[in-house]
N, C-alpha and C positions, 0 to 999 in steps of 0.2 A: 576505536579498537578495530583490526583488521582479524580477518576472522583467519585464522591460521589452518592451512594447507598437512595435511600430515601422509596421503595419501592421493595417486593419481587416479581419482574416483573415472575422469573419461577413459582412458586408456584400458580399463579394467574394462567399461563397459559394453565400448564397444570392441569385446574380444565376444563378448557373449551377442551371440545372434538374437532377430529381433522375432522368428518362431520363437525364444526360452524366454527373452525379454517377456512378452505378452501373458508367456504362462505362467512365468514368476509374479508379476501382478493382478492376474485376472480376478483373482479376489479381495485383489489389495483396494481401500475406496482412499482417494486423495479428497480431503477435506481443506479447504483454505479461510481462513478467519483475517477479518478485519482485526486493528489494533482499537481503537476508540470507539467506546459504546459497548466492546462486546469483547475482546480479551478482557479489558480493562475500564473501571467507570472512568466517564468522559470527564467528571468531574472533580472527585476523589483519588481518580488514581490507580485504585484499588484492584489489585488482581484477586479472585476468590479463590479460596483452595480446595472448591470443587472442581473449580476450573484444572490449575495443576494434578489434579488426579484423574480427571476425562482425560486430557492427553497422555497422560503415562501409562494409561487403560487402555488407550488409543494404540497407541505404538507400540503397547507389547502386546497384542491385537494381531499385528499386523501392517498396520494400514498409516498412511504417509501426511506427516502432518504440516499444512506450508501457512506463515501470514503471507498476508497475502495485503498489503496496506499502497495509501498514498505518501506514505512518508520517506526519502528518500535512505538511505542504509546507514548516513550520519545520525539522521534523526533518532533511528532505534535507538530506545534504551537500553543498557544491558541485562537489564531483568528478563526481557523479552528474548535476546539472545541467547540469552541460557537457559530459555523455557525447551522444553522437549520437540523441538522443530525440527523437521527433514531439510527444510530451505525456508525461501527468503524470496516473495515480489513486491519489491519494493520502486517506488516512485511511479505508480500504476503502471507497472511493465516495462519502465526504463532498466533496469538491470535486477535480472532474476541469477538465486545461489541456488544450490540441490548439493549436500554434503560438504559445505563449506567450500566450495566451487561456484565462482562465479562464470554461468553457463552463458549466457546475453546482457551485452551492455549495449544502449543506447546512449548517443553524444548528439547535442547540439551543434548546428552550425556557428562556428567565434563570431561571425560576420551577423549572422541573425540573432544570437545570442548580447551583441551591442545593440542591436535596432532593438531589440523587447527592454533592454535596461532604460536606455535614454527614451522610449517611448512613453516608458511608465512612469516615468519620472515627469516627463514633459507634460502628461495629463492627468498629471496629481493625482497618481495611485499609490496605495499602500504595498507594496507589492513584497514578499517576501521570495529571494530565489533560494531556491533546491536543489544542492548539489550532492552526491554521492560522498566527498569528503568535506564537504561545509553548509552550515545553514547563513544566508546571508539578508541583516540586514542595512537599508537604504539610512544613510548618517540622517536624513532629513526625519525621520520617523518620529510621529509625533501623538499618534493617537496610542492612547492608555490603553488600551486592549492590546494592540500587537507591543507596545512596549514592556505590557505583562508575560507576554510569549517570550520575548527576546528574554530577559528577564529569567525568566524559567529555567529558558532550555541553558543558560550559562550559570546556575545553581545549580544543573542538574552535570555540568562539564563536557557539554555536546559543544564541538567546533562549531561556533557564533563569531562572525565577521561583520564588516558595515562594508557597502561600496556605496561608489557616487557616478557620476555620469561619467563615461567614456571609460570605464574603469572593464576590466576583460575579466568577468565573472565567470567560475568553471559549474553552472549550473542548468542540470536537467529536464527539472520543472517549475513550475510559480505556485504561489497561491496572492490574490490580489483581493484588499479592499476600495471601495469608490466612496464618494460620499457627494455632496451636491456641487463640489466645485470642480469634480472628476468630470473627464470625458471618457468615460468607461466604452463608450459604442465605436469612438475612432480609436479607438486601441484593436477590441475584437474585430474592426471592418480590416483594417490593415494586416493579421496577420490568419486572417481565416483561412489561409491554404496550409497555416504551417500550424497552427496551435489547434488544439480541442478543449473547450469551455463544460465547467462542470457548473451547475449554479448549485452552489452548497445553502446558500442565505440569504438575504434578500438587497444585502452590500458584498456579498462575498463569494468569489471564484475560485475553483481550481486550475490550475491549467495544465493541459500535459502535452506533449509534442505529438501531433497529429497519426494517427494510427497507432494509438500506443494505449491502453487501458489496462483495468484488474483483469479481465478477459482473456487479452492479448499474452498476458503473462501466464493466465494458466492454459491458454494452446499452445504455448513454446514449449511447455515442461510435460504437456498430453506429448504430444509430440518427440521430447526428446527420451522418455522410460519407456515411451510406448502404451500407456494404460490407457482402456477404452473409456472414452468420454461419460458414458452410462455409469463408471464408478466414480463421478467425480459429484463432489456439495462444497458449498460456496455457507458462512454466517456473515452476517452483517448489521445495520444498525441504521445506516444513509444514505440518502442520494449517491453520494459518490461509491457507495458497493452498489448501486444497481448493474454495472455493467458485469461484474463478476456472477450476480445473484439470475439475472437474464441467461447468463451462457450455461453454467452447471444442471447436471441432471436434475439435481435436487436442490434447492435452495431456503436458507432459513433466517429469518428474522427475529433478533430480540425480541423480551416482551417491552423493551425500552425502547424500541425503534422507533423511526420518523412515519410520521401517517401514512406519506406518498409511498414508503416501500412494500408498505401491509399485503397489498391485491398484486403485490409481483412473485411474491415465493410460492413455493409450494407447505409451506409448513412454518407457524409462526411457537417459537418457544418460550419459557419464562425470560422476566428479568436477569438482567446481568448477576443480583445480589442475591437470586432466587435457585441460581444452581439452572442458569440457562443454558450453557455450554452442556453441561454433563447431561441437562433432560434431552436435548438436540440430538448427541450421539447417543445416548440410548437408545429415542426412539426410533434412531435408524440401525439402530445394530451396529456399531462403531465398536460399542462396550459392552 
């Protein structure tokens, strides 16, 4: 679903100067939430509906509420869509939305974009690409886990495709698994000037186009409202929000979260099931 345009939200804004900008938000705090682990269980599915009433507490509050995920904009569910969102950083900073306006897109090179397909294929990775309007996967896919994913997201009616070698794939980012017959290291040696390696699990990658993170996407959008970095907070759940959870003033961790992110935030909250969002924004004054 393309998210429908009804108003010229830049044109508006930048009519208004960036002195009234700063004073219109100064007290506005931009909170950014991962999708899995912590909108919703990893597991279940499940959105809680203290969750849904922190955010609508949230924004009529005041205060601007962005996911802020690795999944590219296809991948969103529409539940998530329609949840009480200001925008949208999606495919860790490849194309960021603010008022159903897409503000920044990111595109791969076609040329480098064929060198990661036929590579990953050539050294027997599982590799799933990430495209803005498709999830894609590799006809060869054969491991039960990612054929549970694939599986999924097309019961669920998220555009799911296959490619094969030399096939011109319109996609952003990866996520790759290896296994003992993978050459996982001449993959990473080969495109280290172009790719960023996230280590999610102990077979399993993210990867995202080099200078481009959760981070990244929320200093495009500090950047484009103008709001002082001191009001932004970042929740998360894993490794791959550390980059988000590292840059925010404030940062908060599930009570579900991964060991490694524990000694990174400033503040760790209940479980997902436990009314972890709404204790998060309470105890910073959100709600």
């Amino acid at each position: 679903m393309v998210m429908t345009i009804t108003t010229n939200y830049r044109e508006i804004w930048y009519n208004v100067s960036n002195l009234e900008r700063r004073g219109i938000f100064m007290n506005k705090k931009m909170v950014f939430f991962d999708i899995d682990g912590t909108l919703s269980d990893e597991y279940d599915f499940t959105i809680p509906e203290s969750t849904y009433k922190a955010l609508n507490l949230a924004r009529e509050n005041g205060h601007l509420m962005f996911i802020n995920t690795g999944r590219t904009f296809s991948e969103i569910e529409e539940r998530f869509k329609e949840m009480p969102m200001d925008g949208f950083v999606c495919g860790c900073g490849t194309h960021i939305y603010y008022q159903g306006e897409e503000i920044y897109a990111s595109h791969l090179d076609k040329e480098l974009r064929h060198r990661i397909t036929d590579l990953s294929l050539e050294c027997k990775l599982e590799a799933v690409l990430e495209g803005n309007n498709g999830i894609y996967f590799s006809e060869k896919c054969t491991d039960p886990y990612i054929v549970n994913i694939k599986n999924r997201y097309m019961k669920m009616g998220m555009p799911v495709y296959t490619y094969n070698e030399g096939d011109d794939v319109p996609f952003e980012k990866l996520t790759v698994w290896y296994f003992k017959d993978s050459d996982i290291d001449r993959f990473k040696e080969t495109f280290k000037n172009d790719l960023f390696y996230i280590q999610r699990a102990d077979n399993f990658i993210e990867i995202t186009p080099i200078h481009h993170s959760k981070a990244t996407g929320i200093k495009k959008l500090i950047d484009y409202l103008d709001i002082p970095w001191e009001n932004t907070l970042s929740i998360g759940d894993s490794t791959n929000d550390l980059a988000m959870l590292q840059y925010t003033k404030e940062s908060i961790a599930m009570g579900n979260s991964s060991k490694e992110i524990l000694d990174k935030v400033t503040y760790i909250t209940k479980d997902i099931h436990d009314d972890g969002i709404y204790h998060a924004l309470k105890h910073f004054n959100i709600i």
